[in-house]
N, C-alpha and C positions, 0 to 999 in steps of 0.2 A: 743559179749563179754560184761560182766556185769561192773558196777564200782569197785565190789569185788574181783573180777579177774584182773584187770587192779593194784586194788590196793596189791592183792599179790606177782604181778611182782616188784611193787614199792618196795617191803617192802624185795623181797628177792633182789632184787639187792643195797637195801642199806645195809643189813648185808653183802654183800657180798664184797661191799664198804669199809667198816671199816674193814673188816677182810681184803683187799688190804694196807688200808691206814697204821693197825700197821704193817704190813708186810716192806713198803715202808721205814714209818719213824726209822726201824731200821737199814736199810742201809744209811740213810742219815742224819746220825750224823758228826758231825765235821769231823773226820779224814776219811767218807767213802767218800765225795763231792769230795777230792782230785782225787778220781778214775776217774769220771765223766766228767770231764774238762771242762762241760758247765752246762747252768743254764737247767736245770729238768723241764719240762711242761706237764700237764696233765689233761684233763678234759674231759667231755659228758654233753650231752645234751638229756634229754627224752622227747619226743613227740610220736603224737599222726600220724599215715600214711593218707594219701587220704584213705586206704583201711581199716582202723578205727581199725589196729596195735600197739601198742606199738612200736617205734625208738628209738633205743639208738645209738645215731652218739659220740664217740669219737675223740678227737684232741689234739696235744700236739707233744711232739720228746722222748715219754714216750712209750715203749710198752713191756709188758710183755711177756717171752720167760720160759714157766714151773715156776720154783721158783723165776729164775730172773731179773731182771728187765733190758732195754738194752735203750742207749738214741743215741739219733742222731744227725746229724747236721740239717737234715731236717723235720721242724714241720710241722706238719698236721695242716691246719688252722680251726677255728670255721668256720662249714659251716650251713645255716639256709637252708632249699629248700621248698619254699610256692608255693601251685600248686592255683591258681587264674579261679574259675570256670566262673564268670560272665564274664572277660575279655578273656577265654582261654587261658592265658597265665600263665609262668613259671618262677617264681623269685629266685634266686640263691643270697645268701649275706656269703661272705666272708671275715674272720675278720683277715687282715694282716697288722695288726701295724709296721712301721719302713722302710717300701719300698716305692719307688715312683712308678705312671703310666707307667714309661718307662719301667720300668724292670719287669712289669707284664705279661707274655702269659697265652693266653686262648685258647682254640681249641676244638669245640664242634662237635660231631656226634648226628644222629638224638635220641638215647637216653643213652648218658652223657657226661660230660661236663670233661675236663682236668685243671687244673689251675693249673701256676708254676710262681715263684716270686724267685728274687736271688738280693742282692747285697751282697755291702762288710762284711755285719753283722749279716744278717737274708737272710734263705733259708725256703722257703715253696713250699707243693706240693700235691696236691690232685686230685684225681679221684672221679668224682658225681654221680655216676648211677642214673638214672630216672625212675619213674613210668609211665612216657608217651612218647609220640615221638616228639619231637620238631623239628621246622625249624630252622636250626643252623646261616640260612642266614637271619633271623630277630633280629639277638640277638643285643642288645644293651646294653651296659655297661658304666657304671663311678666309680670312686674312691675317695674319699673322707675321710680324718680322717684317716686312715687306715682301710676303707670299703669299699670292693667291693662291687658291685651290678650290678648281669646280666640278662636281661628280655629275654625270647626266646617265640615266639608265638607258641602254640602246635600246631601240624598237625592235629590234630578228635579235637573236644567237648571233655570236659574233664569231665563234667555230659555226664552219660550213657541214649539215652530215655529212654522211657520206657511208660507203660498205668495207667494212673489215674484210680483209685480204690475209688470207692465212698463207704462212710461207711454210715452202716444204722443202 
């Protein structure tokens, strides 16, 4: 995939952005937030896959249903997934401002990962699917700030071999 191709994906999904956003902001004028009854979240993140993709991950308690828009109690947290070739390893950062370590569950299979977070004020919950296979029994985790961060060792090399190709 060329940088011009990459960059056409960019460019139609930010028209396609804006054409969401006046969409949005004319339901959330003054008198329509009363419907709503909580605060609106909404965003994505593009990157680039191990398999050298375009990702567009979504998060927020925002999700569009045909024309209209429908909110939750439960947010999809910002999730980061960095696949770590030289270490083999698998980093997962999750961004859940407003809950403490206790009220975090995690529960990983060998490729993806569960996270759920609840107290009295904020609920979050996502599902991570993975591009490799990980040992769920290496994961290591901390929290911090309102950021998670879970390492899990992958099962294979995460570089594919392969034969060195001499150029002449």
């Amino acid at each position: 995939m060329s940088f011009w191709d990459i960059w056409d994906v960019i460019e139609r999904l930010r028209k396609r952005m804006m054409e969401e956003i006046e969409e949005a902001e004319e339901m959330f004028h003054e008198p329509e937030k009363e419907k709503f009854g909580r605060h609106a979240v909404f965003g994505f993140s593009l990157g680039i896959g191990p398999d050298g993709k375009p990702v567009i991950r979504e998060f927020g308690n925002v999700k569009p249903v045909g024309k209209k828009i429908v909110t939750s109690e439960v947010r999809e947290p910002f999730v980061d997934v960095i696949y770590d070739d030289a270490n083999n390893e698998v980093k997962i950062i999750a961004e859940m401002p407003g809950v403490t370590k206790d009220n975090i569950d995690v529960e990983a299979s060998a490729d993806s990962v569960h996270i759920k977070a609840e107290d009295d004020k904020r609920k979050y919950e996502t599902a991570v699917p993975l591009n490799t296979k990980i040992d769920p029994k290496s994961a290591k985790a901390s929290y911090k700030n309102g950021v998670l961060e879970i390492r899990f060792k992958t099962k294979e090399p995460l570089k594919k071999g392969g034969v060195r190709i001499n150029v002449e």
